[in-house]
C-alpha positions in Angstrom: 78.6 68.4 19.8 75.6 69.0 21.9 72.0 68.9 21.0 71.0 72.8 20.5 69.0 74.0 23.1 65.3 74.6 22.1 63.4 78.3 23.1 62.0 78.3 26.1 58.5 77.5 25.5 58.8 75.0 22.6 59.3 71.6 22.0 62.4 70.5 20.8 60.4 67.1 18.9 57.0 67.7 17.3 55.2 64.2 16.4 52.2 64.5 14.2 50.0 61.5 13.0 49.5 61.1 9.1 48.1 58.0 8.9 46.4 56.0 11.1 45.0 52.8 9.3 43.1 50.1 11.0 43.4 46.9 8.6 40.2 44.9 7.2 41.5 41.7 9.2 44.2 40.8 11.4 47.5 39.9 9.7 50.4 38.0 10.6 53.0 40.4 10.1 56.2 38.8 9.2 58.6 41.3 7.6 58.4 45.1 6.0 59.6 45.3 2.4 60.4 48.8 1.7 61.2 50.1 -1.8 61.7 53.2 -3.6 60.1 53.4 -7.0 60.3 55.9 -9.4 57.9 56.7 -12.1 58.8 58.9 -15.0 56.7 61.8 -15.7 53.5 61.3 -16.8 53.5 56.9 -16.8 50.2 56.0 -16.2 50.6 53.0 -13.1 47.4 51.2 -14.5 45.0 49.6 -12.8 46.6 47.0 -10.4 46.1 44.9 -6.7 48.4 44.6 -4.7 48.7 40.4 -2.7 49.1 42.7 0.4 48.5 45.8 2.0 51.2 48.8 1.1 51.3 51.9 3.0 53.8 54.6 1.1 54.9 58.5 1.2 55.9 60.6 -1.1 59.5 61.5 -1.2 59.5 64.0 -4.5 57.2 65.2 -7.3 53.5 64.0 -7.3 50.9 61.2 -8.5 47.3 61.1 -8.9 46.1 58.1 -6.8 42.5 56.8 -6.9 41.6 53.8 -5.5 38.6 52.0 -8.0 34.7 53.5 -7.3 37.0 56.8 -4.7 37.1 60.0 -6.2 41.0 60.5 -7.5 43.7 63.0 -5.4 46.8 64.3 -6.0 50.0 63.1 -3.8 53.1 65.4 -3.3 56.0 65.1 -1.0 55.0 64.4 2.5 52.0 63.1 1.7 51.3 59.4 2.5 48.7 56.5 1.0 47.4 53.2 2.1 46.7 50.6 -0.8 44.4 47.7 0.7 45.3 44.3 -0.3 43.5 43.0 -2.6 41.1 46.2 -4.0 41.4 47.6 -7.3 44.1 50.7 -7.5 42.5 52.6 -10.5 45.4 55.0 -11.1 48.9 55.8 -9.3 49.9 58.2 -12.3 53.2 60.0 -12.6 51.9 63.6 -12.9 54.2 66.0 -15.5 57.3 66.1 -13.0 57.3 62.1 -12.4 57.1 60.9 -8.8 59.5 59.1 -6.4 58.2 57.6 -3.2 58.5 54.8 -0.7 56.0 51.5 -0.9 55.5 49.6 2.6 54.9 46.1 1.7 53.4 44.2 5.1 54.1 40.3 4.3 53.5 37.4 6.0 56.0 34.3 6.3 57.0 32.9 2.8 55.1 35.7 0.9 56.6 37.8 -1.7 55.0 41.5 -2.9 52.7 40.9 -5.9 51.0 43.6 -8.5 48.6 42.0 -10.6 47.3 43.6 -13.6 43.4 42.8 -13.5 41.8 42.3 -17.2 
């Protein structure tokens, strides 16, 4: 079956930017992990690092995000994140209808995805 034809005037692909994020150092990339997590409604994430930078989007229902010392904001579907290696994630919270979304890991040769649980 043929594409459909778009309106005259209109594009039939619209490309729009959500996140353009220059990293703190150059990396060797590797591979791409990609996972879907799911958080039940209202699980508080905890404070957590991660041993390399994730990017993510959500796919359904939303989360508070707040990176430590950054005031906090609330993710719903669509919306995407960046979580710098390394720096303190002071909430990823399951709000009241739990969240599902996708985590980008970006790892180098030989490294695994790490979350560590700071005291």
């Amino acid at each position: 079956m043929p594409a459909p034809t778009p309106e005259p005037g209109t594009t039939p692909v619209v490309r729009t930017t959500l996140l353009d994020q220059v990293l703190p150092s150059p990396r060797t990339l590797h591979r791409v992990e990609i996972r879907r997590i799911t958080l039940a409604p209202d699980f508080a994430g905890g404070l957590h690092l991660h041993n390399g930078p994730v990017f993510g989007s959500i796919e359904s229902g939303s989360a508070i995000y707040q990176i430590d010392g950054e005031e906090p904001t609330i993710l719903r579907p669509g919306d995407v994140f960046y979580e710098p290696a390394h720096v303190r994630i002071a909430r990823f919270d399951a709000r009241h209808d739990g969240v599902t979304f996708l985590g980008y890991f970006l790892l180098e040769a030989d490294q695994e995805a790490e979350l560590e649980f700071p005291d």
